[in-house]
C-alpha positions in Angstrom: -95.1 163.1 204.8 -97.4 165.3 202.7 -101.0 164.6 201.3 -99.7 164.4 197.9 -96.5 161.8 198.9 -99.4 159.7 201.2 -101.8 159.3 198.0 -98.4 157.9 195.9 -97.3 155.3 198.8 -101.4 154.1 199.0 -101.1 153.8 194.9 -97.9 152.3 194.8 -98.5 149.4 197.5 -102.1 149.2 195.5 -100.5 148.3 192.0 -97.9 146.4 194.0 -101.0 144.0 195.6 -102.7 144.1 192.0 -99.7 142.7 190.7 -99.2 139.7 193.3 -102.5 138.9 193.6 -102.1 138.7 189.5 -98.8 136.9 189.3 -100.4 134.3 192.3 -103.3 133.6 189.6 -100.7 133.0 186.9 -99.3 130.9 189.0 -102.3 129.0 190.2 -103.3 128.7 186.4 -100.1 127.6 185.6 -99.9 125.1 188.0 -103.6 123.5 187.5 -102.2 123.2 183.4 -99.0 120.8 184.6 -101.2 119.1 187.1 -104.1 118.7 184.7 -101.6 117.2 182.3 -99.8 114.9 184.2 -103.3 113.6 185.1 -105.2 113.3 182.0 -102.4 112.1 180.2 -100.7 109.8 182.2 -100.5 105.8 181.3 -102.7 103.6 182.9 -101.1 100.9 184.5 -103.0 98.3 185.7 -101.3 95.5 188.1 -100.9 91.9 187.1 -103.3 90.9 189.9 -106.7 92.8 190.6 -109.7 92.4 193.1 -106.9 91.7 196.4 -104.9 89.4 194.2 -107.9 87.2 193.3 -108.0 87.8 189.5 -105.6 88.4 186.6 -105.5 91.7 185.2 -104.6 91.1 181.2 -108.3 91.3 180.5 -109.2 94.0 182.7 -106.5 95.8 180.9 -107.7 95.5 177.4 -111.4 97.1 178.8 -110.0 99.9 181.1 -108.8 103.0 179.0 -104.9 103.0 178.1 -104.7 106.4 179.0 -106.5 109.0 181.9 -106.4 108.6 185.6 -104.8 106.0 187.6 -105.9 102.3 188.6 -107.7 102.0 192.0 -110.0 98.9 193.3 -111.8 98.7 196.2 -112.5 94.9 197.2 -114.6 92.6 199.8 -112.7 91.1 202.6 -115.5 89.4 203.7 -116.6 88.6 200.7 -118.5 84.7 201.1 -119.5 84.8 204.7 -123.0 86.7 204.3 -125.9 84.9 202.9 -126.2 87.2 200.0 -122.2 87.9 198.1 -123.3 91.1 196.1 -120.9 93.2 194.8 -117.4 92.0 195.4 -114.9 94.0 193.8 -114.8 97.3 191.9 -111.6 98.3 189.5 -111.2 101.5 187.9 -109.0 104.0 185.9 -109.4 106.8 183.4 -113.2 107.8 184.2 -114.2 103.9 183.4 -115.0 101.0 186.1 -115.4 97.7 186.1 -117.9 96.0 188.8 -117.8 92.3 189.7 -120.8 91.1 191.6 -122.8 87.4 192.1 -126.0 86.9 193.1 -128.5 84.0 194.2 -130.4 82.5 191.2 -133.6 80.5 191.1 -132.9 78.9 188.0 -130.5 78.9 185.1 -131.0 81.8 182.8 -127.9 81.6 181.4 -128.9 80.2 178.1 -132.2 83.3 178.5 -129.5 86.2 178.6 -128.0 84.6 175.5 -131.3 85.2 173.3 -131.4 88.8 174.2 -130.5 91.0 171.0 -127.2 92.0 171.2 -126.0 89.4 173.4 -123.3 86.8 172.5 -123.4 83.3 173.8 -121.1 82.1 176.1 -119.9 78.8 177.6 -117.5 77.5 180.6 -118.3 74.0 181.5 -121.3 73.7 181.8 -121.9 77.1 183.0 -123.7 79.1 180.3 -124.3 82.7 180.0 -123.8 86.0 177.7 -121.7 88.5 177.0 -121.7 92.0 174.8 -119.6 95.6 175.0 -120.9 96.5 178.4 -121.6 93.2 180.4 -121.3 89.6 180.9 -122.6 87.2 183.1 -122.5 83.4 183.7 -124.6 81.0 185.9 -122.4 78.4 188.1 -124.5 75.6 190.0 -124.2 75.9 193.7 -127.2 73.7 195.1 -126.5 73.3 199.1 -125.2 77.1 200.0 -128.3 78.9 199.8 -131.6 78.0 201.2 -133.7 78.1 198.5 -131.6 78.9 195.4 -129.5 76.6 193.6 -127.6 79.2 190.9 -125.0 81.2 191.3 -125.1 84.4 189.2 -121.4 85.4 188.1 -121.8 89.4 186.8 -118.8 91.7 185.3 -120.1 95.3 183.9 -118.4 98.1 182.7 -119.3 102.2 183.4 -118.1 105.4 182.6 -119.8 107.6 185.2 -123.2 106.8 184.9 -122.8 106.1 181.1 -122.2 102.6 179.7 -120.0 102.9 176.9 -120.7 101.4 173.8 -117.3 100.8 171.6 -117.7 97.7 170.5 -114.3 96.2 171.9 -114.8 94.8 175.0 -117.3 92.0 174.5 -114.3 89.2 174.4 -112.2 90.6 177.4 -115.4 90.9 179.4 -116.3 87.4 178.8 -112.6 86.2 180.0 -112.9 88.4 182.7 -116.6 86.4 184.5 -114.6 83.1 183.4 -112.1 84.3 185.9 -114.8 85.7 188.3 -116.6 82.2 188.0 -113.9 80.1 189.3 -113.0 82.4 192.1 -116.4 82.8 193.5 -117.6 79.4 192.7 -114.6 78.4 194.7 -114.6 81.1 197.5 -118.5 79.7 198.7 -117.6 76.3 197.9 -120.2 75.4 195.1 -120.5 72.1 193.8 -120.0 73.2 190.7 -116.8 75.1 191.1 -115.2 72.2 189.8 -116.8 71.4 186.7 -115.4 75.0 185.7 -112.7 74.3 183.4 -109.6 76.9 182.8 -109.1 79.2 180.1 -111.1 82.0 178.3 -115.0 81.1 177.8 -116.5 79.7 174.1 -118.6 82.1 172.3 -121.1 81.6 170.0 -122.3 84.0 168.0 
């Protein structure tokens, strides 16, 4: 093979590499456009149940974005046998999340929360608390299953990454949403006042 026929093979296999190596990052670009669009624009679906079955999922559905990535929780198996519960469960779908947590109280602050500006009076029972567009929480008695605290503190916030979004549409379904989270956890560590927490949505009062 001569010099000359040597330089052409070298140039021919070195267009042929440029031209794979171009076509494979078509490919890859075309490839990351369908996968980037079948996940940003794919329905959320959130299940009927949430948090390992313990809650419904209508209101979580009318917080969580109707359209983005898909619906994932993580949940507490043990949630109710440490001494403090904490966070519990944590849903989640199209860059927004939903965290349920309870904590020990001193005292009722419920009817404290509510005076805050921007804060919406709520009522279950005689459990009283607050909701708004980013959180809600109500106060459950529960004298007998701590030590030294008597209050249960029932908590449902919303994020988007380490935002908290401000739409002004989620005050109601948040507020239906620590009903739920009242009666389950008041139940789950056996509070005495899990059963002065009636069913349905809590009252609001503006």
């Amino acid at each position: 093979m001569s010099e000359v026929q040597a330089r052409r093979g070298v140039a021919g296999r070195s267009r042929r590499g440029r031209a794979l190596v171009a076509g494979s990052i078509v490919l890859a670009l075309i490839g990351g456009g369908v996968w980037w669009w079948a996940y940003g624009d794919s329905t959320v679906e959130v299940p009927d149940r949430i948090c390992g079955g313990a809650l419904p999922g209508s209101a979580a559905a009318a917080v969580l974005p109707k359209e983005g990535t898909a619906y994932e929780e993580r949940s507490d198996n043990e949630f109710g046998k440490g001494e403090e519960p904490g966070v519990w469960c944590n849903v989640g779908a199209g860059s927004q999340s939903i965290i349920f947590s309870s904590w020990w109280s001193v005292s009722d602050l419920g009817a404290r929360g509510a005076e805050r500006s921007g804060n919406t009076a709520i009522q279950l029972g005689q459990s009283k608390g607050y909701t708004n567009e980013i959180d809600a929480e109500l106060y459950v008695s529960c004298r007998g299953r701590s030590a030294s605290k008597e209050w249960l503190k029932v908590r449902v916030a919303r994020y988007r990454g380490m935002d908290r979004p401000r739409d002004g549409q989620a005050a109601v379904p948040l507020a239906e949403l620590v009903g739920d989270a009242a009666r389950y956890v008041a139940n789950e560590l056996g509070c005495e006042g899990a059963s002065k927490i009636p069913r349905g949505v809590p009252s609001m009062k503006p």
